[in-house]
Steps between C-alpha positions, in 0.01 A plus 500: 500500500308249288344592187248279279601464185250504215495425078458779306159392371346464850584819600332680213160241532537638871525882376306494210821648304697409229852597364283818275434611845200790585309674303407804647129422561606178669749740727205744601297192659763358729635819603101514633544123625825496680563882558803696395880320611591694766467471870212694715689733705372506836405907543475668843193621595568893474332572817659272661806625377421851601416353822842362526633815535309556837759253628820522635733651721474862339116488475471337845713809663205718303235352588626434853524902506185522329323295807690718822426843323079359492580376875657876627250687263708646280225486193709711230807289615310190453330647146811589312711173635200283329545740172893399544444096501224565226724692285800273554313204462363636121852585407677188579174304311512744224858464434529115562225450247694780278766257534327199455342606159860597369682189565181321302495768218865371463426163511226481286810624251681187525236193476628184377436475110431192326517320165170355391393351191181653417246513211802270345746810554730534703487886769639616815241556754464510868552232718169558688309467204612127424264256560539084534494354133710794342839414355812667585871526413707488769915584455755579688488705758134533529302494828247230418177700507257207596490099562559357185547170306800498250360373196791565195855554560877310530613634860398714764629545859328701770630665797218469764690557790258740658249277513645187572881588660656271248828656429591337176250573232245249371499307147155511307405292253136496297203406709704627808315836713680800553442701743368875519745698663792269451795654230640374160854446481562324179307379184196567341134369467154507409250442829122494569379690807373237735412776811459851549533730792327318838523190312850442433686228701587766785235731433712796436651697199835627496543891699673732265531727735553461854471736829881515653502290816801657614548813617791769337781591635352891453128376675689351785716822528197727510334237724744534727497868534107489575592266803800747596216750551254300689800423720561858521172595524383225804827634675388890497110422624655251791689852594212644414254296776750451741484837552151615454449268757755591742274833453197399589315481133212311439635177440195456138580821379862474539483131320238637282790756381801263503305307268380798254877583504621177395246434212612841355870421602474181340548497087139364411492552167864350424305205356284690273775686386703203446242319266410804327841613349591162398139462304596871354786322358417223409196663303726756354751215359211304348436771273829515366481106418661372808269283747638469854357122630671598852454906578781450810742427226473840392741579795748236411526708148592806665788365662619245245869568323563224268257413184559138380300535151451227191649586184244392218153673474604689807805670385447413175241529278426154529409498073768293289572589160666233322863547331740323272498143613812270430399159217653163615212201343252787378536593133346840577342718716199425458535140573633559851223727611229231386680243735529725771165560442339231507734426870252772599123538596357831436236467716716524830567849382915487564684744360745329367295271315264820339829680405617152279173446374453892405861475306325202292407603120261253458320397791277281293819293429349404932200383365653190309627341840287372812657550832443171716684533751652827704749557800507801633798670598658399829758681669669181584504360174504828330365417194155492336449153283185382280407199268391611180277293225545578145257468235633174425404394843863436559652699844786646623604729806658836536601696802661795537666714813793574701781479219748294681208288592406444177859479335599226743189278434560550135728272274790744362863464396741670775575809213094607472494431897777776545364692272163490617548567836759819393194640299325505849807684685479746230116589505525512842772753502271715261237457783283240291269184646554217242323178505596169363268290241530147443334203354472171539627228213378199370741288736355734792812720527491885496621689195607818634270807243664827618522762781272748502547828659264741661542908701291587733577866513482748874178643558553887383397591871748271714849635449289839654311298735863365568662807570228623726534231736818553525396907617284338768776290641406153336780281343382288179610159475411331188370179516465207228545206311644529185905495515743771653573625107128616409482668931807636424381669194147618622628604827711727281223695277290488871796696615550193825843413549652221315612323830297197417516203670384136385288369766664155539846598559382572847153283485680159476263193548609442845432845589271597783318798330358625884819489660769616229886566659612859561683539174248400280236736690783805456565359103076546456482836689774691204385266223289706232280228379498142467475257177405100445270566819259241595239564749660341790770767440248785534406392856871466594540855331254664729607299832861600456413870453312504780751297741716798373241757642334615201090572411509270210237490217508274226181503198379137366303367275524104523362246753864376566559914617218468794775397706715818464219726426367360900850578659581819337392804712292630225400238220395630191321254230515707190264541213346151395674355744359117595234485783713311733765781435202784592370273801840563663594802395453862700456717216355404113563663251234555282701677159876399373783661631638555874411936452212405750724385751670843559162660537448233724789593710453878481109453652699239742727799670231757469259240717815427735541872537155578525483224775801637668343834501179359685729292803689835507213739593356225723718474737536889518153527630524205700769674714380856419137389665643268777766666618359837522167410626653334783779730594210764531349293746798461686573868515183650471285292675211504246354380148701702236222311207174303615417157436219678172816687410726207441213294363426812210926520469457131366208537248647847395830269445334187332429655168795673385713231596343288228584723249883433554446196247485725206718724609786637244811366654865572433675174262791389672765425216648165711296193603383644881509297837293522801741768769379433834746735654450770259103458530513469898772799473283770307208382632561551837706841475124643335318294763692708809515841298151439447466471928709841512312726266203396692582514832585877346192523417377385772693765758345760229163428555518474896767738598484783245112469366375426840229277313314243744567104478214462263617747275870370527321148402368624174814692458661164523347332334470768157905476545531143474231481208651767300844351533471135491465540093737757515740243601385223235623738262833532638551177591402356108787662351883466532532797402353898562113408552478800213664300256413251195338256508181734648229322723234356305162723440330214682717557813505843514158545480383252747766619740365870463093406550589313742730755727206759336271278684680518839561896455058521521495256803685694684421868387096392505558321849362159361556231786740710640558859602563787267813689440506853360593516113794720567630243755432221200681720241809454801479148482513483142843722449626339778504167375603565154735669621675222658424292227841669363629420796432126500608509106819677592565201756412233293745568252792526748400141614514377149786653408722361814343168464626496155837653574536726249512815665832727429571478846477158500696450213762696599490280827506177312755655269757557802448191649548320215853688429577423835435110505683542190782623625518282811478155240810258468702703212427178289153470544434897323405582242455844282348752672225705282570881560141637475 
């Protein structure tokens, strides 16, 4: 890329700015000139959007059915299947667009802040409100909000990768452009805003939050069930035809039914129900100050069993109080903390720099010196460093940072060396930061002021927050960079194990941190947390968990974590974390601490459950419907349900369904995983009791009631209405459908109109014919009834799937004892005598 490089003065004659920046009236008319800085979204026409849903293989086998039922004359047929497409059509466009406004409720939580200079003060406002001539700061980590002109500043090096594909980043120097949407990764300075929004060099502003472009490993799973049961289904009505025509049936009606069949067979609403409950909880985390950018990585959280977390302002409190610092050239206290503080800017707001100057006694002693010149801290370097004129007019330069940093640049005899690198071993022992002051002499050498020291105490929630995760099945690693000493001691109060681990005995510089050896993957997996971690370690961190098999997350607050915060399986940028670190980041965190996170995971498993619940109970009535509807064909010779039977069975079905995304759902204590086997298991033992108790019903009506085939039809179909929900509350529970967690009001109720509904149809005779109340009352015992029945069955299945039964225990048990006792005599051990 080529850039034009320009003076400072030409581009303020160009912008009509100056380094006093806006005023505030002069804001107002260019926001009116050039518009706000942000991008025009391109919005869907809604009605084309609803039209959309008109489309498609589902709606296509509707309407398709819609057309043959108009060509045999089947006008209620043809009446209620248009209701059906109608209805479907408004739920799948009113959820989408449910959906839709969630995901930008949450992102209109995380737009990009800037620093602007206005009405000669300095505010945070939003980036879309910045306007070309308004002057910015720009530091590390920053996502550059706009084009912009540097204008004041020493250094400053941008990563702008994404827009260019240079993989090294990109030194700036006054006059030079950077870029909106490219990143900060070191230094700090002062910028004019050259472009906003459509008029930036690539005409786009950085996306805070993005839609996933992948699919989840739970979407595919789910996915993959709804084509199980079109395979299932297509199988059944090729039976089906095959033998209606081998009959003699009219070859449209018989299609006209095979296709009514498979739209109800079919799991239509599996989309709707999909977006919905991940917009429930994404909408429910929001409010307690966690925004999800990507809602499918609300899955990952309910499956993930290792929590890689920072240690300051995460687990910590993140506010340093100073303590007894250690005098080398300082003849007191006070002396040290004005160096130190003037080796600071108050203005970038670090914390480490307001806790020094807060410790000062008199901060006008500040006043007295002009700051010319400032460095910001670099992790590299790891020091701060500033030129300082005295009233004199004379200058000199102080840094302070890293102690050993500091001590080694400074000129000391080998005793106050010793001695001052001791007095860091010991405040690191005692779980103290410390930071080492220095400044510079007359023959430009450093006289080494003192060591000061600073605690950052544990946030009163986290040793709880700590001990909860490890309830839910989460290991803790601590992760950071001071030195093993100070992790040591605050993985101690935290109540973390003290197996600490210095990141570079295994992160040497030759290291490949994406494809680490065996032994250092196992030596990572039992570590407890990590010291002297820089951020390449963090992305090594997470890829060696997961090479080991475990749903890793790991929080972030730096551009240098985007990297680790991208490959974990749930990246969390925590509270005032950088933009870069949100922009790649799953979940933000919106208030200190990590509490959040482990309300995050328990609305993760109640979703998975709730989701497991739903492909559950659809596959029952897929092979409840199918199977029995043709194997009364076969045997019977004759339509158990008509075609405005099935079509009523799936808007009767439709509504309560919804309501499983706000269902109260059982908390698993242990990160969950998607069970095929035990979903295809349970699912298809209710599907195939579901064909017997109504084939029972069935032989009832014909054989003992002597009812005639229309009757038997509205019998039929009253049986399969009534128990379908029956069944969605047996099959969203693990346990005795009577137990805690209860259904929620919401599903109860909609599942009772709605079977209320079906109980008038067919005692009133609408669009079908009438059965006798007392023969409805039948129906209505009979099937709860053998809702115990399915209950009692489910149960068995779980408990053999999970092998826990006595008899299988005592099974296990024996053959354990035997393989035991069969073993080479030195390969036993000590045999446990329950």
């Amino acid at each position: 890329m080529t850039e034009e490089h320009k003076s400072v003065e030409q581009v303020f004659s160009e912008l009509s700015s100056s380094m006093d920046g806006l005023t505030s009236n002069e804001v107002q008319k260019r926001l009116e000139q050039y518009g706000p800085n942000s991008l025009v979204e391109k919005k869907v026409n809604p009605l084309l959007k609803l039209l959309s849903f008109f489309w498609g293989p589902i709606p296509w086998m509707i309407e398709v059915a819609a057309v043959l039922s108009a060509i045999v004359g089947h006008w209620a047929d043809f009446i209620i299947i248009v209701v059906l497409l109608l209805f479907n059509a408004a739920i799948g466009f009113f959820e989408e667009h449910k959906a839709s406004n969630a995901l930008e409720a949450l992102k209109s939580q995380l737009a990009l802040k800037a620093r602007a200079l206005r009405d000669k003060k300095w505010g945070e406002i939003e980036a879309e409100n910045l306007v070309p001539g308004d002057i910015v700061r720009l530091r590390l980590g920053d996502v550059i909000p706009a084009d912009v002109v540097l204008v004041e500043g020493d250094f400053f090096s941008v990563d702008q990768a994404a827009l260019t594909g240079e993989s090294l980043p990109v030194t700036k120097v006054i006059g030079d452009t950077a870029y909106s949407g490219s990143v900060a990764k070191q230094g700090e300075m002062v910028a004019v805003v050259s472009g906003t929004g459509s008029n930036t060099f690539f005409g786009r502003t950085a996306k805070l939050v993005e839609s996933a472009g992948t699919v989840s490993h739970f979407q595919k799973a789910v996915l993959s069930i709804g084509n199980y049961l079109i395979y299932l289904t297509l199988g059944m009505v090729a039976v089906l035809i095959l033998v209606g025509l081998d009959r003699g049936e009219k070859p449209l009606e018989l299609v006209q039914f095979a296709l009514i069949l498979t739209v109800a067979a079919i799991p239509v609403a599996m989309p709707a129900v999909l977006s919905v409950t991940m917009a429930v909880g994404g909408l429910a985390l929001s409010k307690m100050n966690a925004i999800v950018s990507r809602l499918e990585a609300i899955e990952e959280m309910a499956g993930m069993n290792i929590l890689c977390s920072d240690k300051t302002g995460t687990l910590t409190q993140n506010k340093l109080t100073l303590g007894d610092p250690v005098l080398f050239g300082a003849k007191d206290n006070e002396e040290l903390l004005l160096a130190s503080s003037l080796a600071s800017k108050i203005e970038n707001g670090d914390a480490i720099d307001l806790a020094i100057i807060a410790g000062l006694t008199n901060t006008d002693a500040l006043q007295e010196f002009k700051q010319t010149k400032f460095i910001p801290f670099d992790p590299v370097s790891k020091r701060t460093e500033a030129e300082i004129k005295k009233p004199d007019e004379t200058t000199f330069l102080v840094t302070k940072g890293a102690p050993q940093t500091i001590i080694g640049l400074s000129d000391l005899a080998e005793a106050d060396r010793a001695k001052a690198l001791k007095d860091v071993d010991d405040f690191a022992t005692k779980g103290f930061r410390t930071l080492g002051v220095a400044r510079s002499r007359e023959n430009h050498s450093w006289e080494y002021l003192g060591t000061l020291s600073l605690f950052d105490p544990p946030r009163e929630d986290s040793a709880e927050t700590i001990s909860q995760a490890y309830q839910h099945g989460i290991a803790v690693k601590m992760i950071t960079g001071d030195n093993v000493a100070i992790a040591r001691e605050t993985s101690k109060q935290l109540g973390l194990g003290t197996n600490i681990i210095e990141a570079e005995t295994f992160f040497d510089k030759d290291a490949d941190v994406q494809h680490l050896s065996q032994d250092i993957g196992q030596r990572i997996e039992v570590a407890d947390g990590f010291a002297q971690v820089f951020p390449e370690h963090k992305f090594g961190i997470v890829k060696a968990l997961q090479d080991r098999g475990h749903l890793t997350a790991m929080t972030g607050d730096g551009v240098n974590d985007a990297p680790a915060l991208k490959q974990a399986d749930v990246g969390v940028a925590v509270s005032g974390a950088t933009d870069a670190a949100r922009a790649a980041a799953d979940l933000v965190l919106t208030a200190p601490g990590l509490s959040v996170i482990i309300q995050a995971v328990e609305h993760a498993r109640m979703i998975f459950e709730r989701m497991n619940s739903y492909a559950i109970y659809r596959i029952t009535e897929t092979i409840r419907i199918m199977i029995f509807v043709v194997l009364a064909i076969l045997v019977y010779n004759f339509y158990p349900i008509t075609a405005i039977m099935i079509i009523l069975l799936a808007l009767l079905n439709d509504v309560p369904i919804m309501t499983i995304a706000y269902d109260n759902t059982w908390l698993d204590p242990k990160p969950v995983q998607w069970d095929m086997k035990r979903v295809l298991t349970v699912s298809t033992a209710l599907g195939l009791i579901g064909v017997i108790e109504t084939f029972g019903l069935l032989i009832l009506a014909k054989v003992w009631l002597g009812l005639d085939i229309a009757q038997i039809q509205s019998f039929i179909f009253l049986k399969l209405a009534v128990a379908g929900h029956l069944t969605l509350f047996v099959a969203r529970s693990r346990k005795p459908f009577w137990s805690r967690p209860f259904p929620a009001a919401s599903m109860i109720w909609s599942a009772l109109a709605t079977k209320l509904l079906a109980t008038l149809i067919v005692g009133m005779g609408w669009f079908m014919a009438a059965v006798p109340w007392k023969y409805i009352g039948l129906i209505w015992a009979y099937c709860i009834i053998w809702i115990f029945i399915e209950d009692w069955a489910k149960l068995i299945i779980y408990d053999h799937l999970k092998l826990e039964s006595p008899r299988q225990k005592r099974f296990l048990n024996r053959l354990n004892v035997s393989a035991h006792h069969h073993a080479p005599q030195e390969a036993r051990g000590t045999v446990r005598s329950d």
